[in-house]
C-alpha positions, 0 to 999 in steps of 0.5 A: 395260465401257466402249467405247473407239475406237481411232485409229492416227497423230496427228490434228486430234482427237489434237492436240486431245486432248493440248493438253487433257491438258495443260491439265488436268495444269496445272489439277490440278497447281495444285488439289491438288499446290500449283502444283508438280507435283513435289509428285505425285513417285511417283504415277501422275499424276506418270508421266503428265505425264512420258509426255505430255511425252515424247510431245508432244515426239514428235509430229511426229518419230513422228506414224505410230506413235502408237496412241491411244483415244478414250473414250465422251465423245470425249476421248483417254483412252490413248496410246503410240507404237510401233515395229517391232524385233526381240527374241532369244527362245531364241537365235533373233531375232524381229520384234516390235512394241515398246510405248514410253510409254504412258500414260492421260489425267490423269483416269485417273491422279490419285488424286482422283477426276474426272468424265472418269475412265473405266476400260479405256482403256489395256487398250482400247489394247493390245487396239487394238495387237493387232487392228491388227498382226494386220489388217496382217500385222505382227509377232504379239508384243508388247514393253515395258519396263514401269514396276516399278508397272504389271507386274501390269497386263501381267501380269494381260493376259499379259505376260510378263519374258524375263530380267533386262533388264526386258523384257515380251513378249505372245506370239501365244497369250496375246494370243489368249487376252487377246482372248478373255476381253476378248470374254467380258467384253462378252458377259457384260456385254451380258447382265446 
């Protein structure tokens, strides 16, 4: 598995790291989508230069909610913003932490393949996200609105819908549950 460092606010590195991004968004929209990143409409990539676009534009409004990871090469590899709210789960209303924009790096979601591109970071991040609201005596539940294409990956970590608005919550027990099969995968990985 690939290890990832976990870095809460926004940093000299963080700002580093998506002034990079945007670099290489512009050298990949020029290299394979013809100098029009509308040319990459309806893919990953194209998602990820409108989260790093919403996120950038965030920066300084929001520079304590951001949550990033570093990856193994010292490059940003996955960010998002978070931010406190509450959520009605059976009539009864729940503080919890709400997951906004999360996106990997450009390397990590083009469909060509590139030599940064590591797998993990943004599981690396929630798993990040849970640690730290666990460590802080923030709220144990998780919230998202996911993109229709990345459901099964929340789900597959144990998200799951709460109705018809499009919701994701993480529950207590299933992030358990997702930090435990994290920690067995290490473990078995360490072994082999």
């Amino acid at each position: 598995m690939n290890e990832f460092r976990y870095v809460i606010g926004v940093t000299g590195e963080i700002q580093q790291g998506l002034s990079f991004w945007g670099n290489k968004i512009r050298e990949y929209v020029d290299t394979y989508y013809e100098v029009n990143r509308e040319n990459a409409r309806n893919t990953d990539f194209y998602r990820c230069i409108s989260k790093t676009r919403e996120i950038t534009n965030n920066l300084l409004e929001k520079e304590d909610l951001f949550r990033s990871v570093i990856d193994d090469q010292n490059l940003l590899a996955a960010v998002c913003i978070i931010q406190e709210t509450s959520i009605l789960i059976d009539e009864e209303l729940i503080d919890c932490l709400e997951i906004e924009s999360l996106t990997n790096s450009p390397w990590n979601t083009i469909e060509y393949p590139q030599l940064e591109r590591r797998k993990g970071a943004a599981t690396s991040l929630v798993e990040g996200i849970i640690l730290e609201s666990r460590n802080e005596g923030l709220p144990s539940i998780l919230k998202l609105i996911p993109i229709p294409d990345a459901r099964k990956f929340y789900q597959d970590i144990g998200f799951v819908e709460t109705d018809v608005s499009g919701d994701m919550i993480l529950t207590y027990n299933a992030a358990s549950m997702f930090l435990l099969d994290l920690e067995q995968k290490r473990n078995s990985t360490t072994f082999d």
